[in-house]
Steps between C-alpha positions, in 0.01 A plus 500: 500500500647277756500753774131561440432130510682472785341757676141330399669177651649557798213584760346194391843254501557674895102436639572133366851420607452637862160491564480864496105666518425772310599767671870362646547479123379842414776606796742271386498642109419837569781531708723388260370683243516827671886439618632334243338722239607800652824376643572363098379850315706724712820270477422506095494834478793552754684304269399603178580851619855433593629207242227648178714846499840339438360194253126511380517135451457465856095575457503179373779271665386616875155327421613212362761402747210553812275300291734218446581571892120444603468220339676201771382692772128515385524107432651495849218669665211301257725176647510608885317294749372781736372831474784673636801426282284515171408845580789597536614254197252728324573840620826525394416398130180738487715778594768372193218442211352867588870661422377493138286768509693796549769432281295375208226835570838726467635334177103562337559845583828528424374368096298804476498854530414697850102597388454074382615390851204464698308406181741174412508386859168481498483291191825262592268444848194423290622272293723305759189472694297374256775259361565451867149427673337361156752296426711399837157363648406263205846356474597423770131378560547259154797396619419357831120538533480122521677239630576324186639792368745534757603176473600533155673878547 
């Protein structure tokens, strides 16, 4: 949900911090999107491949310890005072919170036979969405959609 919210967020949090127009921004978080996304899935599934044979635990732990990982380093980039150092504040993370997907897509498929795989992934990615985008964007929009709320969280 967080991820989502973030997502919703960010462009919005850059344009006003550094005075970015609309289309700097666009550059600025499409560029880390595309990196970091495809920078994070291919590590995930890099390392789901190699450490998931030996302990299937690992689906799990990798994506916990990037998130846990992302998290300074995306308050470091929210907290920079330039453009510069909070994209790459920012990067780094993105690239971390995507290494979710390919380990947690394998362990779906791994929970059901060969002829269910396409069909669960498909589900597990429609309902993370809509817990994701329905719910990600109204939280974190409830919890600091004002300023008095945000005071008091």
């Amino acid at each position: 949900m967080l991820g989502y919210g973030l997502a919703f967020w960010l462009p919005s949090l850059m344009q006003r911090r550094f005075g970015l127009d609309l289309v700097e921004t666009s550059q600025f978080f499409g560029s880390i999107l595309l990196l970091g996304g495809v920078a994070g899935v291919l590590a995930g599934g890099m390392l789901a491949d190699r450490l998931g044979a030996a302990d299937r635990a690992a689906y799990a732990r990798i994506p916990a310890i990037t998130f846990l990982c992302a998290v300074p380093l995306f308050a470091a980039g929210i907290l920079s005072a330039h453009w510069l150092p909070a994209f790459l504040f920012v990067l780094v993370p993105q690239a971390l919170a995507y290494v979710w997907l390919a380990p947690v897509i394998t362990a779906v498929q791994h929970l059901v036979p060969a002829t269910m795989r396409a069909t669960a992934s498909a589900c597990f990615l429609l309902i993370n969405n809509l817990i994701g985008i329905g719910g990600g964007t109204f939280v974190l929009g409830a919890l600091f959609g004002d300023e008095s709320c945000a005071m008091r969280c």
